[in-house]
C-alpha positions, 0 to 999 in steps of 0.5 A: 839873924842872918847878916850881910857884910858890906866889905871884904873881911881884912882888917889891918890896925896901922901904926903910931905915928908921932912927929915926924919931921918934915912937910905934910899935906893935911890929908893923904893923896886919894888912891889913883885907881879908885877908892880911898879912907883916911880915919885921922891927919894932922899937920902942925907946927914943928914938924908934927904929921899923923896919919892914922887909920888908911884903907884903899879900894881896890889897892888895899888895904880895904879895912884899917882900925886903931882902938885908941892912939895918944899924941904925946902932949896933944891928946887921945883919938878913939875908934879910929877907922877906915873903910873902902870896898864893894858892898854885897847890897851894891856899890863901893863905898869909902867911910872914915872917922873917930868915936871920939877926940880929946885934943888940945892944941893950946889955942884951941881944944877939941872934943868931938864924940862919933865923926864920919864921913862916906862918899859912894859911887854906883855903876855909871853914877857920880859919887854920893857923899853924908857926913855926921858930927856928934857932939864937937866942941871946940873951945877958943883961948879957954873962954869961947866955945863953939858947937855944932849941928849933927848934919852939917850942910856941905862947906859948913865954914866957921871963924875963930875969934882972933883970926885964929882959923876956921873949921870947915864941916862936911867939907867937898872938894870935887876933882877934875875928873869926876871924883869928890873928896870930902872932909868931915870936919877940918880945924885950920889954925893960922900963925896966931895959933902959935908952935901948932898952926896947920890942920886937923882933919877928921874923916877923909874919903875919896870916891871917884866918878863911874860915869862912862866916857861919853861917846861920839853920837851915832849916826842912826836915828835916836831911841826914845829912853823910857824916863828914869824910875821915880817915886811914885806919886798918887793920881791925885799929885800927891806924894806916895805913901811912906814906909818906915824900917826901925832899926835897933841896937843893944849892949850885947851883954847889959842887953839896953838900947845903944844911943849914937849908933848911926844906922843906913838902909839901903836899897838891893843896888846899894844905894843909900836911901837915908841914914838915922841916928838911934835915942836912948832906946836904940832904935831909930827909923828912916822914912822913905816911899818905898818901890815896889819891886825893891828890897831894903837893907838895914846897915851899922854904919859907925858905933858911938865910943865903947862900942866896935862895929859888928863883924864884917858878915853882920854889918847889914840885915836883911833882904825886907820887902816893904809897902806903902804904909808898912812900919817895920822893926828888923828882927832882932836887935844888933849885938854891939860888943865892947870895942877892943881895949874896953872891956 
């Protein structure tokens, strides 16, 4: 099955860092010129900062992956990565997280299973920005514990008991000049988290606005706009009809369905339509009206742990060409291999 790439193929595996003394910010200053990734940061109590997993656009490095990295007494983060770069479908794009956390900071233990964030710019538009959460828990002071939703609205903010901190999921933070940073989950701890008060921050992307610099007005008189592309409605008010595009996922070597495999389909211009997150089956589907003259892509965009992301140039499937009513499956399931240090 032929596959579409969405980032140039350069991977680049950073460092263990451990204690380093000094100050550090809870995360890494965005890439001036453009794009940037950052998997996971931690800035605690006795001079602890960790900074794993950075990618930058058009700077460079675009690709940056650690398959399992332990912070001596604190705990191991898995599939860490960072991504920044055009896409072959349009757009660039910024994407950072983990496939899974184990971390005890004694006031607090986090566990978390996949956890990304992404923000993307098109040509003339302000950054986008999704964030999932799979599977975090956090458990205070060994007795209160706290779950949260997959699909957190922005600002998602929750207190510890005992004014031990905060988390904040799907954390958006614009800039000055247009551009948005978002968090995907960011734990707080105060001074009454004792030697590891400071901040732990999950998937951190940058991408900056492309909207050109506004220009004087012309003096000639104005030429009516045609009104922008939008979906189309029934003569009768209602909605247009949906199409649906199922994307699937499967062991390559047990040759099941993969669960917690996070697909995006995405229009020929790059732009995200919607996301979708695969059952037991490893299929999942996205819901959307369609345009007539558009074609769609079907994109991995994180793998659950044990699992690496498909090779570069296999990433996205497609072009489909999809009408009003259609439900289509893509042609062949996605083979996702163990990741490095699994198998």
């Amino acid at each position: 099955m032929p596959r579409t790439a969405t980032l140039p193929a350069l991977a680049v595996a950073t460092a263990l860092a451990l204690a380093l003394p000094g100050p550090a910010l809870a995360a890494p200053t965005a890439d001036p010129a453009g794009f940037s990734a950052t998997g996971f940061t931690a800035a605690l109590g006795n001079g602890i900062a960790i900074t794993e997993a950075h990618a930058a656009y058009p700077s460079g490095p675009v690709r940056a992956e650690v398959s399992s990295a332990r912070f001596a007494s604190l705990g191991t983060v898995a599939g860490i990565h960072a991504r920044a770069g055009e896409r072959s479908t349009g757009g660039t794009a910024a994407e950072a997280g983990v496939a899974a956390t184990e971390l005890d900071l004694a006031a607090a233990v986090l566990s978390t299973g996949v956890v990304t964030a992404r923000c993307a710019t098109e040509d003339e538009s302000d950054p986008t920005a999704r964030v999932r959460v799979h599977d975090v828990l956090l458990t205070v002071d060994g007795s209160a514990r706290l779950g949260f939703s997959a699909n957190p609205a922005p600002g998602t903010t929750v207190q510890l008991p005992g004014g031990l901190g905060q988390v904040v999921l799907n954390e958006q933070l614009p800039g000055p000049d247009g551009s948005l940073t978002v968090n995907a989950l960011r734990l707080s701890l105060t001074e009454a988290a004792g030697d590891l008060a400071g901040d732990v921050v999950i998937g951190s992307v940058t991408c900056p606005s492309l909207v050109p610099a506004e220009e004087p007005p012309a003096e000639e008189d104005p030429v009516e706009e045609e009104p922008a592309e939008e979906p189309a409605e029934e003569e009768d008010g209602t909605a247009a009809e949906e199409g649906v595009l199922i994307s699937v996922a499967e062991d390559a070597g047990a040759g099941h369905g993969v669960k917690d495999v996070v697909f995006e389909v995405v229009d020929e211009r790059g732009a995200l339509i919607d996301a979708c997150t695969t059952d037991a089956s490893g299929r999942c589907g996205v819901a959307f009206a369609p345009q007539e003259h558009r074609t769609y892509y079907a994109c991995v965009a994180t793998t659950p742990a044990g699992y690496g992301m498909p090779a570069p140039d296999e990433v996205c499937d497609g072009p489909y060409r999809i009408a009003p009513g259609d439900e289509i499956t893509i042609h062949e399931p996605f083979p996702l291999l163990p990741a490095p240090g699994d198998q």
